[in-house]
Residue, then its C-alpha position, 0 to 999 in steps of 0.5 A: x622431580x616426579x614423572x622422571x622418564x627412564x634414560x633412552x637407550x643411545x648407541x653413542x659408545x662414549x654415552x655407554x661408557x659413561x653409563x656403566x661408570x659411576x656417575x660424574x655430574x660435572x662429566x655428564x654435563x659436559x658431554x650433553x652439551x657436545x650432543x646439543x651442540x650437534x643437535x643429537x637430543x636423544x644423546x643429550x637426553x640420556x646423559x643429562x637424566x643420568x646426571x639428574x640421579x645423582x644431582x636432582x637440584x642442579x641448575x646446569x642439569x636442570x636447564x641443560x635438560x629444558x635446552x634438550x626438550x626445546x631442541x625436540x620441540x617439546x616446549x610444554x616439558x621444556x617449560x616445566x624444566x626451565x621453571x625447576x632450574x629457575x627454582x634452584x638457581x642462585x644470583x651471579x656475583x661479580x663486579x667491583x667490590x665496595x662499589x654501587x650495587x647494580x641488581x641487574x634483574x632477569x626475567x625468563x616468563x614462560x621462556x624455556x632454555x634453549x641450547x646455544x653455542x657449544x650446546x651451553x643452555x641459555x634463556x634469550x633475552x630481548x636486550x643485552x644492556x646488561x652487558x654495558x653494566x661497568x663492572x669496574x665501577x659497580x658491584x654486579x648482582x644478576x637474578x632472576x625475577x622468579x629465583x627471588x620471587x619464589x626463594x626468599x633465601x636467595x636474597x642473601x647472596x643480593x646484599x645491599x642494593x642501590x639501583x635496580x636494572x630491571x629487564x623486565x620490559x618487553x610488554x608482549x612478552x613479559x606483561x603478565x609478570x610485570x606486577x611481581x617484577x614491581x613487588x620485588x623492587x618495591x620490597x627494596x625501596x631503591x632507585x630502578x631503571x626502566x620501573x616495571x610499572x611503566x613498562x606494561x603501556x609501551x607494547x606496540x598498539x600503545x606506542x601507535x596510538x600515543x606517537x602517531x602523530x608527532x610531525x615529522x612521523x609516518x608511523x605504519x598503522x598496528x594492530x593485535x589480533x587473534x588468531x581466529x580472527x587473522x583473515x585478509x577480511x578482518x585485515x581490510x576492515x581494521x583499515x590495512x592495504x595490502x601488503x600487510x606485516x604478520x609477525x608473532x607477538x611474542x617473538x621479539x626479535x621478529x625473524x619469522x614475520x612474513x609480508x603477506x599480500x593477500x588471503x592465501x599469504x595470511x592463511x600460511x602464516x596463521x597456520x603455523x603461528x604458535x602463539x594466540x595472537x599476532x600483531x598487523x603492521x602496516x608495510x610502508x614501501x621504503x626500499x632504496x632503488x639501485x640503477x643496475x643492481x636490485x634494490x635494499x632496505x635500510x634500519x637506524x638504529x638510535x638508543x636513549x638514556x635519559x633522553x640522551x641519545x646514542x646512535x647505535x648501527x645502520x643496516x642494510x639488506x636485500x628485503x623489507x625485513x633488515x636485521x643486519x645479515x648481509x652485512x659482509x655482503x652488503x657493508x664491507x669495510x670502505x664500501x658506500x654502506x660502510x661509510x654511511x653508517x661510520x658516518x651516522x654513528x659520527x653524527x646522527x642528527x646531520x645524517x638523518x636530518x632536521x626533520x627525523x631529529x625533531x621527531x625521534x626527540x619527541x618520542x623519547x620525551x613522550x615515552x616514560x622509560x629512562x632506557x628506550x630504542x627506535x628502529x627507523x627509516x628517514x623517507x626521502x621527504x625528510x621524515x622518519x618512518x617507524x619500525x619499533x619504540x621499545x625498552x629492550x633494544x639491544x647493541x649486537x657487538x659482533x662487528x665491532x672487530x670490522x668496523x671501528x665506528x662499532x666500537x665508538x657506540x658501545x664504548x658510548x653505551x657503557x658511559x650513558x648506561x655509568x652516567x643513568x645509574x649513578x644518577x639514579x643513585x644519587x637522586x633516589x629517582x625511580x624513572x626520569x621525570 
């Protein structure tokens, strides 16, 4: 790789020992990922440079190294990094052997590594479907997009493909690469879930102006904007009121958004988003008042396959912005919280009522993905507020050990997700009709 910079000089004893040995990758990369996992880059970097002269085509070197320039916020060389890890990568085999193959497609788009837990380098994906994927029922082949596009040679180890999982389908963010990600099922010829060619008219502006006016909806008015343009005058004449949700348009997850309620709020934000646009998104008042005790806010969460619906979890918090983080405060096993979402996830349609049911029905049939998620509220007139219509919602299984009623959702999840596939399989569909 040219432009390769000198290894940093690093006073951590353990780093210089293994300096002055002859190089062992496989150590070398161990030790990096201790440093990432404790946030020391300059240490990280050494080890991982010297490994780099021994290995220059090694994909956990590679990616391990984008992790490190991302953790020093240097995200143009973290990049670059990623797409040379990408470059020499090869797809994942596993599964069940002799069954169906599931090529389950990976799309990183301008997406560097970023060191996570135990300082192991990962690409964050907006869904972990994937992870529902039977693999006692299915040969598994997991790629990335960019791997097969670029290295032909890499279809090799694919094999023989009879359905297609694309994760391709998060419209902000992977919109520019949604041709090539088609090209590359349409090279297959088989059946694939969530086509790719569907995918780019599902972002949020689209889902506001094709939905907005199902009965049974309060769908909050969206808009994506520049950044040169994002001022409290430009808000007001787009026809929002105060407050007014800003929040960065490629970043799915939406930690950062940031409620603001006038000029000075809206500046704060533009100062520091990273992105040339960001979306606008109406706030709709919906906290839920507790005589005695501050207010919360709550999220459903209802995932379809085929318009089959599974409810997936609901969270509670203590801001407008809930993404289930006080769940051990706010949802102890047996608390009221608790029980509602056991519940909920019991029976969706009698929790949320006839009104909301209608409704989010109605979404699922108009919305042209066989795999699809909505984030919600019900209003205490019965009908559901909107939060986000997306393809890449994701089914967090970290509480599942608390509570049991978890566990009945993703054992669900893995049945719809077996059930969409053979069907798929059997029927040659590339999308439901």
């Amino acid at each position: 790789m040219e432009g390769t910079p000198e290894v940093p000089e690093t006073v951590d004893p353990l780093v210089t020992a293994l300096l002055e040995r002859p190089a062992d990758p496989a150590q070398l990369l161990q030790l990096a990922q201790r440093h990432l996992d404790h946030r020391a880059w300059d240490a990280a970097e050494a080890v991982l440079w010297r490994a780099f002269a021994v290995v220059p085509q090694h994909l956990l070197v590679l990616s391990h190294l984008s992790a490190t320039y991302t953790g020093r916020g240097d995200g143009e060389t973290a990049v670059a990094l990623a797409r040379s890890a990408l470059a020499v990568a090869r797809p994942d085999v596993d599964g069940q052997v002799g069954s169906p193959t599931v090529l389950i497609l990976h799309v990183a788009g301008e997406q560097p590594f970023r060191p996570g837990a135990g300082g192991v380098a990962t690409i964050p994906s907006s869904t972990n479907l994937y992870a529902f994927v039977d693999r006692s029922k299915f040969r598994v082949v997991r790629a990335y997009a960019e791997t097969l596009y670029a290295h032909p040679a890499a279809w090799e180890s694919v094999g023989r493909v009879d359905v297609v999982l694309s994760l391709a389908v998060d419209a902000a963010i992977h919109g520019w690469q949604l041709p090539m990600v088609q090209s590359l099922i349409d090279r297959l010829g088989v059946p694939v879930v969530n086509p790719p060619d569907r995918m780019s008219g599902l972002d949020r502006v689209s889902n506001y102006q094709r939905l907005s006016d199902i009965e049974g909806l309060e769908y909050p008015r969206v808009a994506l904007l520049p950044k040169a343009a994002l001022t409290a005058a430009r808000l007001e004449a787009e026809g929002f009121v105060w407050p007014v949700i800003l929040r960065n348009s490629m970043d799915h997850f939406g930690g950062d958004a940031v409620l603001a309620a006038n000029e000075a709020d809206v500046a704060a934000f533009r100062d520091r988003l990273p992105t040339p646009e960001a979306f606008a998104i109406q706030y709709v008042d919906n906290r839920i008042e507790r005589p005695g005790s501050d207010p919360v806010w709550r999220r459903f969460r209802v995932a379809f396959f085929d318009g089959r619906p599974v409810p997936v979890n609901l969270h509670f918090d203590t801001g407008w912005n809930v993404h289930g983080r006080r769940r051990d405060r706010l949802m102890p096993p047996g608390s009221p919280a608790f029980e509602q979402e056991r519940a909920f996830i019991e029976d969706w349609r009698r929790f949320v009522g006839p009104v909301a049911e209608a409704a989010l029905l109605e979404i699922s049939r108009r919305t042209p993905a066989d795999y699809l998620g909505i984030d919600f509220t019900v209003m205490s007139d019965g009908r559901a507020l909107i939060f986000e219509v997306n393809p890449a919602m994701a089914l967090l299984t970290e509480h599942a050990g608390t509570a049991p009623h978890i566990g009945t959702s993703i054992a669900r999840y893995r049945d719809e997700l077996t059930r969409l596939l053979l069907r798929r399989i059997e029927n040659g569909e590339g999308t439901r009709g």
